[in-house]
C-alpha positions in Angstrom: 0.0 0.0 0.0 1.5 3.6 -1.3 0.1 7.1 -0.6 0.2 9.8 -2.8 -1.0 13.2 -1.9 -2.6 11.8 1.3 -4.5 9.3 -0.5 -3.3 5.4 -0.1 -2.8 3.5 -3.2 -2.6 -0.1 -4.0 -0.5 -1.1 -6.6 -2.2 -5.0 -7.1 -5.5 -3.1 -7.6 -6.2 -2.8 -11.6 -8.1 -0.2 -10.7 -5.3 1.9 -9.2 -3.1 0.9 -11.8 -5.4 2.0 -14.7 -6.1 5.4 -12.9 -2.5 5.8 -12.5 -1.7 5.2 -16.6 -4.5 7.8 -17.3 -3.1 10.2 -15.1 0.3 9.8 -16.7 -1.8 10.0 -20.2 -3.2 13.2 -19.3 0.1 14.6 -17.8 1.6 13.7 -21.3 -1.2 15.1 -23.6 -0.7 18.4 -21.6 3.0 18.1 -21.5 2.5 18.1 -26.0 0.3 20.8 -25.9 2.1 22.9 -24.0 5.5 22.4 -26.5 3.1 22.2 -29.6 1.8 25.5 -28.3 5.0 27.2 -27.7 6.6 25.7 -30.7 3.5 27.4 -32.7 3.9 31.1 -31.2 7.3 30.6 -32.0 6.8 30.0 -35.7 4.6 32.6 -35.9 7.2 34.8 -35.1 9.6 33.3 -37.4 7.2 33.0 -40.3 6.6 37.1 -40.1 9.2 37.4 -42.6 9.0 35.3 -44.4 5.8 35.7 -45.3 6.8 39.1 -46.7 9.4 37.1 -48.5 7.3 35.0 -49.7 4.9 38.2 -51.3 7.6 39.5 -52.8 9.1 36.3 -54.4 5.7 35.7 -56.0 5.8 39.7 -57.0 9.5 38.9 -58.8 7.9 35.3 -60.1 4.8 37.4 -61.8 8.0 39.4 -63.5 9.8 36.3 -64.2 6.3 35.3 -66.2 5.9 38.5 -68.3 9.8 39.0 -69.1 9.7 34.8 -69.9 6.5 36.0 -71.9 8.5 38.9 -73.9 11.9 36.2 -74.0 9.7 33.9 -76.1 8.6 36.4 -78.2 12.1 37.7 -79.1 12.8 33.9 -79.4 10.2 33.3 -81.8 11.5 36.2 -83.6 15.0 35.4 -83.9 14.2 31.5 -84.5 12.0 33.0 -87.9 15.2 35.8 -88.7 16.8 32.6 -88.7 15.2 30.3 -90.3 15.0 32.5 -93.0 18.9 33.7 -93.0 19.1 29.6 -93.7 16.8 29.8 -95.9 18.6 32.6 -98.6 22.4 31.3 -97.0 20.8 27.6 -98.6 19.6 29.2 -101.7 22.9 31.3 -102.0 24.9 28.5 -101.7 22.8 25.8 -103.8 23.4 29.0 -106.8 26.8 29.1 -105.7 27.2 25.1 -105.8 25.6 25.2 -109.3 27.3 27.5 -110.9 31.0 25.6 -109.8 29.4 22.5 -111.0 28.7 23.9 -114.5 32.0 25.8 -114.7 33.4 22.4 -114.0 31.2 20.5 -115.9 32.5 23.0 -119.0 36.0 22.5 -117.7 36.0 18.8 -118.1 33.8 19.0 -121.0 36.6 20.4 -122.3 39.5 19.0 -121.0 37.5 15.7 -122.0 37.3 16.6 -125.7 40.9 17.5 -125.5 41.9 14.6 -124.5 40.0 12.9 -126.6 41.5 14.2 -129.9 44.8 14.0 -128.0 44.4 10.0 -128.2 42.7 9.8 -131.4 45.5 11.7 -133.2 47.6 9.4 -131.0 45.8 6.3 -131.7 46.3 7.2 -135.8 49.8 7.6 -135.8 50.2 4.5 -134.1 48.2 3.1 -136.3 50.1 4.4 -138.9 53.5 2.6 -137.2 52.1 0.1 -136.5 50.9 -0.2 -140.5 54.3 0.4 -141.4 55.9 -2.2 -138.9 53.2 -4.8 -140.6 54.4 -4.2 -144.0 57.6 -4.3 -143.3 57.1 -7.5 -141.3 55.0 -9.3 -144.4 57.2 -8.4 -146.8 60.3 -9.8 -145.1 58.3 -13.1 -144.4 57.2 -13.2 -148.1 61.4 -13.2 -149.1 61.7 -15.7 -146.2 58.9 -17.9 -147.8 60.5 -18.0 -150.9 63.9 -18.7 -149.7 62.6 -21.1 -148.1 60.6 -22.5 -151.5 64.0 -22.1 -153.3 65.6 -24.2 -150.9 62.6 -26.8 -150.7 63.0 -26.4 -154.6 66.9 -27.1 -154.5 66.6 -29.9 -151.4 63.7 -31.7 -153.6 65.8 -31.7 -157.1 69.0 -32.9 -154.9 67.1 -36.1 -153.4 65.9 -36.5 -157.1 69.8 -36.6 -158.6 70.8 -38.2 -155.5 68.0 -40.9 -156.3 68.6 -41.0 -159.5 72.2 -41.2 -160.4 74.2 -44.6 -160.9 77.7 -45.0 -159.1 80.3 -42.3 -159.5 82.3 -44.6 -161.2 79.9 -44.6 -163.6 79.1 -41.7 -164.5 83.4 -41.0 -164.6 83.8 -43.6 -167.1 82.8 -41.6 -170.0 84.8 -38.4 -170.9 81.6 -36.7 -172.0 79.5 -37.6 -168.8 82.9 -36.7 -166.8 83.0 -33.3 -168.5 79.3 -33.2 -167.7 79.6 -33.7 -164.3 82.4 -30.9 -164.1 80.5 -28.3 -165.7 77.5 -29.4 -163.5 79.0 -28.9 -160.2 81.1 -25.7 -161.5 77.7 -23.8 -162.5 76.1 -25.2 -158.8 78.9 -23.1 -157.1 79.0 -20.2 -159.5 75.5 -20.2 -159.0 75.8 -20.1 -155.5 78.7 -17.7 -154.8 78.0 -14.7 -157.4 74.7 -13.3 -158.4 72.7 -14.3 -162.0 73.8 -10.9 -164.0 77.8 -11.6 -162.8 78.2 -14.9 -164.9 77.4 -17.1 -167.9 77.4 -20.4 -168.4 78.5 -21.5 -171.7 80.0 -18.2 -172.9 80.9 -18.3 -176.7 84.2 -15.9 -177.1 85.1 -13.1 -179.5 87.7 -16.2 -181.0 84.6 -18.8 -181.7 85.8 -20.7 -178.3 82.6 -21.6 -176.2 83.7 -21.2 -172.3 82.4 -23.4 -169.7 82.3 -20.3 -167.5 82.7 -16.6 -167.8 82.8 -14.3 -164.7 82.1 -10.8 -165.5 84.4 -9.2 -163.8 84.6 -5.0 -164.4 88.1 -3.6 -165.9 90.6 -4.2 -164.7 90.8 -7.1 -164.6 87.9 -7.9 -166.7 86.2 -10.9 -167.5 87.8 -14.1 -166.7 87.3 -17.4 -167.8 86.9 -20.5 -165.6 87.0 -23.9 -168.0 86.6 -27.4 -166.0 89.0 -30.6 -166.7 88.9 -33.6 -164.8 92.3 -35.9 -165.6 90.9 -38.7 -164.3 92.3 -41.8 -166.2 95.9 -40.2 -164.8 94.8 -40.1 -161.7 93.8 -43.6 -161.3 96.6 -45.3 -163.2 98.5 -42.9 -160.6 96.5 -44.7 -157.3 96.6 -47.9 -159.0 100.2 -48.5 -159.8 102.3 -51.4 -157.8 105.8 -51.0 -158.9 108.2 -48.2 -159.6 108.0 -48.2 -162.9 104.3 -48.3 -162.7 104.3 -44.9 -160.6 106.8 -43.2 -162.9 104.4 -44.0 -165.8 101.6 -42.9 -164.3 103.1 -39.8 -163.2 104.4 -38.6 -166.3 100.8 -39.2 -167.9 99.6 -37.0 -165.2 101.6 -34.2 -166.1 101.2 -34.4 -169.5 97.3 -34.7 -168.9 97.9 -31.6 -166.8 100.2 -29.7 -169.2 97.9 -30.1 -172.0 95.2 -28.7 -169.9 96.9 -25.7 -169.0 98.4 -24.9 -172.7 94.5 -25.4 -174.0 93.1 -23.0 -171.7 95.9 -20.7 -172.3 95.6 -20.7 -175.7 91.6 -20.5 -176.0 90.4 -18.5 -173.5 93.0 -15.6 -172.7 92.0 -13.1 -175.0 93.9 -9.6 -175.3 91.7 -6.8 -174.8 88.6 -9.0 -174.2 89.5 -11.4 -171.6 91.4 -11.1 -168.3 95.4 -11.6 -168.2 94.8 -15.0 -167.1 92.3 -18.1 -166.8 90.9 -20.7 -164.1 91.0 -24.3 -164.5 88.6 -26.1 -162.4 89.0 -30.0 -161.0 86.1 -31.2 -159.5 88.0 -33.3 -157.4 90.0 -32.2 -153.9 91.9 -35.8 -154.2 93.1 -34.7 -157.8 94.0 -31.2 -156.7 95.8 -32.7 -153.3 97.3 -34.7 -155.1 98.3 -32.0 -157.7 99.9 -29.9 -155.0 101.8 -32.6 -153.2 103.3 -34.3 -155.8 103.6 -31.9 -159.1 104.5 -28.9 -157.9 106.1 -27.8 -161.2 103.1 -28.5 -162.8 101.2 -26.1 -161.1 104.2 -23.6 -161.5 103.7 -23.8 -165.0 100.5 -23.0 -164.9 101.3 -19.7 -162.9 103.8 -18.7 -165.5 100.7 -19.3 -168.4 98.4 -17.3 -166.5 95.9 -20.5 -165.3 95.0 -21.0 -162.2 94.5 -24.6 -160.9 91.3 -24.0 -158.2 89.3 -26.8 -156.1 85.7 -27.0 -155.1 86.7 -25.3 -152.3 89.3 -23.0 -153.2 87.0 -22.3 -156.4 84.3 -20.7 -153.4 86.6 -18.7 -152.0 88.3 -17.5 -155.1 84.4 -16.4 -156.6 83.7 -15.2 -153.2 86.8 -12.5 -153.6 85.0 -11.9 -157.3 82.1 -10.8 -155.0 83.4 -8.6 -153.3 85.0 -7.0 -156.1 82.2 -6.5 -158.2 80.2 -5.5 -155.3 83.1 -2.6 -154.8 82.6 -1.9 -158.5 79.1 -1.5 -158.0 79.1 0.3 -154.9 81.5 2.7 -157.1 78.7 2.9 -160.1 75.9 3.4 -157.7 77.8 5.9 -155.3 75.8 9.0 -156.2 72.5 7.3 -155.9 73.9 6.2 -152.5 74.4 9.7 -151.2 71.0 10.7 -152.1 69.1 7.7 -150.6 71.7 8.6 -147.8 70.2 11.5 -147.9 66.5 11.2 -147.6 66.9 8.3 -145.2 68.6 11.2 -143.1 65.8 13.0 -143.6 63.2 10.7 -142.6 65.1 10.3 -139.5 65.1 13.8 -138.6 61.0 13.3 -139.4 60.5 10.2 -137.3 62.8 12.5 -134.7 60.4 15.3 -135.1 57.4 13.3 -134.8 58.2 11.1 -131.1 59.0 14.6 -129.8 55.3 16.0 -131.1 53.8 12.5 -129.9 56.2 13.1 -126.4 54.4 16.7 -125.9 50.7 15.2 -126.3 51.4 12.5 -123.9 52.7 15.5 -121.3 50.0 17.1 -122.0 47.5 14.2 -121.7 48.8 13.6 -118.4 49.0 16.9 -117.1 45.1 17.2 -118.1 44.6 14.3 -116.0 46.4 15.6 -113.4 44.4 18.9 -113.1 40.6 17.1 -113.8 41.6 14.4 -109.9 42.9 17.8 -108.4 39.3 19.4 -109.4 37.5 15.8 -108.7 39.4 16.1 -105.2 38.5 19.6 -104.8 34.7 19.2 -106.0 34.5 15.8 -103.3 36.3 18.1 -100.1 33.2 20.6 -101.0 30.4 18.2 -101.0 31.7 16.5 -98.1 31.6 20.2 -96.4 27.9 21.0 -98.0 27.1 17.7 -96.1 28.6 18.7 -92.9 26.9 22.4 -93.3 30.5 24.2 -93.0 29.0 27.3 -94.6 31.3 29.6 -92.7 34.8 27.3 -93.8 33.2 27.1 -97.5 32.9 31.3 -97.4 36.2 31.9 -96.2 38.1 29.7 -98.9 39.2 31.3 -102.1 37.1 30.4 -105.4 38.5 27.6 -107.4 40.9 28.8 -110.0 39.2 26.9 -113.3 41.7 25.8 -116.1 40.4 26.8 -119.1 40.8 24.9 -122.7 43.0 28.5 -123.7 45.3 27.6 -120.6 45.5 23.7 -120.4 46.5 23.9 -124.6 49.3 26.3 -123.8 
C-alpha cells in the first residue's frame, strides 16, 4: 500500500493501476500541448518574414512570367530571322554550288574533248606505225617464204639426182659424162657464190671458143674465164700403180694430162683486150688437186707462168667469193651518187620520225598533265560536297574560289 498526496494507493488493484496510466496520459497530452503550443507562437514569429518574402518572391515570379512572356517572343522572332537567313544562305549557296558544278562540268567537258582528240591523233599515228611495222614484217616473211621454196626447190631436185644417179664410177667412165659432171658442179657453185647478172654459163668468145664459165668481172681485170678438166684416167693409173715403174708411168701421164690442160686453156680463153690476163681451170676433185699440190708442184708452176690458175671446189668458193666482193666494190662505185642521195633522204626521214616522237612526247605531257588537273578538281569538288554535307557554310565562305583551267590555258 502507497500514498500519494494523502491518498493510499494499492499497486495490485487494476483499478489503481489504470487510474495511474490515465493520469500519466493526461500529464503527457498536456506536456505536448504545451510544446506544440510554444513551438506554434514561436513559428509565428519566425514566419513574419517570411511571409513578406514570400509576397515579394511571388511579385518577382509574376515578373519572371511576363519577361519569360516577352523572351519567347524575341525567341520566336530570332528562331523566324533565322530560319529564314538559312533559308537565302541555302539558296545562296545551292546558286553558288551550281554555278561551280557547270563551270566544272564546261572545264571537263573540255579537258574531255581534249583529251579525246589528243588519243585519237595518238591512236592514228600509231596506227600508222604500227601499219608500217606490218608491212615491213609481211614483206620480209614473203622473201623468207621464198627462200625457203627455193631451198625446198633445191633440197627436192638434190634427193631426185641423189635418187637417180648410178655409181660415181659410172658416171666418170665416159669423158663426156665426166666433162658433164664438171660443168654441173662448177655452174652449182658459180651459182651459189656470185649473183645471175655476174656470170654465164656456156660463154661463146670473140675467137669462136665456147667457155664453160665466164665471170664478168669490171676492168681491170675484166672478165675471166673459168674452164673445168677432170684428168681422171691419170689419176687412177697414178693410185693404181704397184711398182716403180708403174708410178713413174703414171706420173708422167699426169703431167702431161695436166700440161695439155693448161696450154689449152691458155691458148683458148685468154684473149687480149677482151678477156682477163689470165684463166681458171677447175678439178672437181680435192683428191686430184691434193694430189696436184703434193706431188707436181712444177706442174702447177707452170701454170702460174701461163696465166691459169688450178682452183678446187673449195678453193674455187673462196676465189668467186673474192670476185664478190670485187664486183660489189665496182658496184658500190657505179651506184655511189644514188647512194648519197638515198643517204640523204633516209637522213631526212630520221630527222622526221625525230620530229614526230617529240610531237607524240608533248601530247602524252600534255595528256597527263590534263589528268592531273581534272583528280585535283575531282578532289577539290569531293572536299566541297563532303563540307555542303557537314553544313561548314562559314569554312566554305572563307576559302578562295577555285581557280578553273580553261581549254585556252590547259592547250598552252
Amino acid at each position: 500500500m502507497t500514498e500519494v498526496l494523502g491518498y493510499p494507493l494499492d499497486l495490485n488493484d487494476p483499478l489503481t493501476f489504470l487510474a495511474l496510466g490515465g493520469f500519466g496520459m493526461v500529464a503527457l497530452v498536456l506536456i505536448v500541448v504545451i510544446g506544440v503550443w510554444r513551438v506554434a507562437s514561436r513559428s509565428i514569429r519566425v514566419t513574419e518574414p517570411l511571409v513578406g518574402q514570400i509576397g515579394a518572391l511571388n511579385s518577382a515570379v509574376q515578373s519572371l512570367n511576363e519577361g519569360q512572356h516577352a523572351l519567347g517572343g524575341g525567341l520566336r522572332s530570332v528562331s523566324e530571322a533565322q530560319a529564314n537567313a538559312q533559308v537565302q544562305m541555302v539558296q545562296t549557296m545551292e546558286s553558288r554550288l551550281a554555278h561551280v558544278q557547270q563551270q566544272m562540268s564546261d572545264t571537263l567537258h573540255a579537258n574531255a574533248l581534249k583529251s579525246a582528240n589528243s588519243m585519237s591523233e595518238m591512236q592514228v599515228r600509231l596506227n600508222e606505225v604500227l601499219t608500217g611495222n606490218s608491212e615491213k614484217t609481211a614483206k620480209s616473211l614473203t622473201q623468207l617464204q621464198e627462200r625457203l621454196a627455193t631451198i625446198d626447190k633445191a633440197q627436192t631436185n638434190i634427193e631426185k639426182l641423189s635418187g637417180d644417179v648410178l655409181s660415181l664410177q659410172d658416171i666418170l667412165s665416159n669423158k663426156q659424162t665426166r666433162g658433164a659432171f664438171g660443168e654441173i658442179q662448177l655452174a652449182d657453185i658459180v651459182s651459189k657464190a656470185l649473183p645471175s647478172d655476174a656470170f654465164a654459163m656456156q660463154a661463146t668468145l670473140g675467137n669462136g671458143k665456147r667457155a664453160d664459165c665466164l665471170i664478168r668481172l669490171p676492168n681491170p681485170p675484166g672478165p675471166i674465164v673459168i674452164d673445168s678438166k677432170f684428168p681422171l684416167e691419170a689419176y687412177e693409173k697414178l693410185r693404181a700403180a704397184q711398182t716403180q715403174a708403174d708410178v713413174q708411168l703414171a706420173a708422167r701421164e699426169m703431167r702431161t694430162a695436166v700440161r695439155t690442160h693448161i696450154k689449152a686453156i691458155s691458148e683458148k680463153y685468154i684473149v687480149e683486150g677482151e678477156t682477163a690476163d689470165g684463166a681458171l681451170m677447175f678439178l672437181p676433185s680435192e683428191a686430184v688437186y691434193a694430189e696436184l699440190h703434193a706431188n707436181f708442184p712444177e706442174v702447177v708452176r707452170e701454170g702460174f707462168a701461163a696465166r691459169v690458175w688450178i682452183v678446187s671446189p673449195t678453193t674455187c668458193m673462196a676465189t668467186l667469193n673474192t670476185m664478190r666482193a670485187v664486183l660489189k666494190d665496182a658496184r658500190m662505185r657505179e651506184q655511189a651518187g644514188a647512194i648519197r642521195k638515198t643517204l640523204g633522204l633516209l637522213h631526212r626521214d630520221v630527222e622526221l620520225v625525230l620530229t614526230r616522237v617529240g610531237k607524240l612526247e608533248t601530247h602524252f605531257n600534255q595528256a597527263r598533265q590534263d589528268i592531273d588537273d581534272i583528280t585535283v578538281a575531282a578532289e577539290r569538288a569531293g572536299k566541297r560536297a563532303v563540307k555542303l554535307d557537314n553544313f561548314d557554310f562559314e569554312e566554305l565562305e572563307r576559302e578562295a574560289p577555285p581557280t578553273l583551267q580553261g581549254p585556252a590555258t590547259a592547250a598552252e
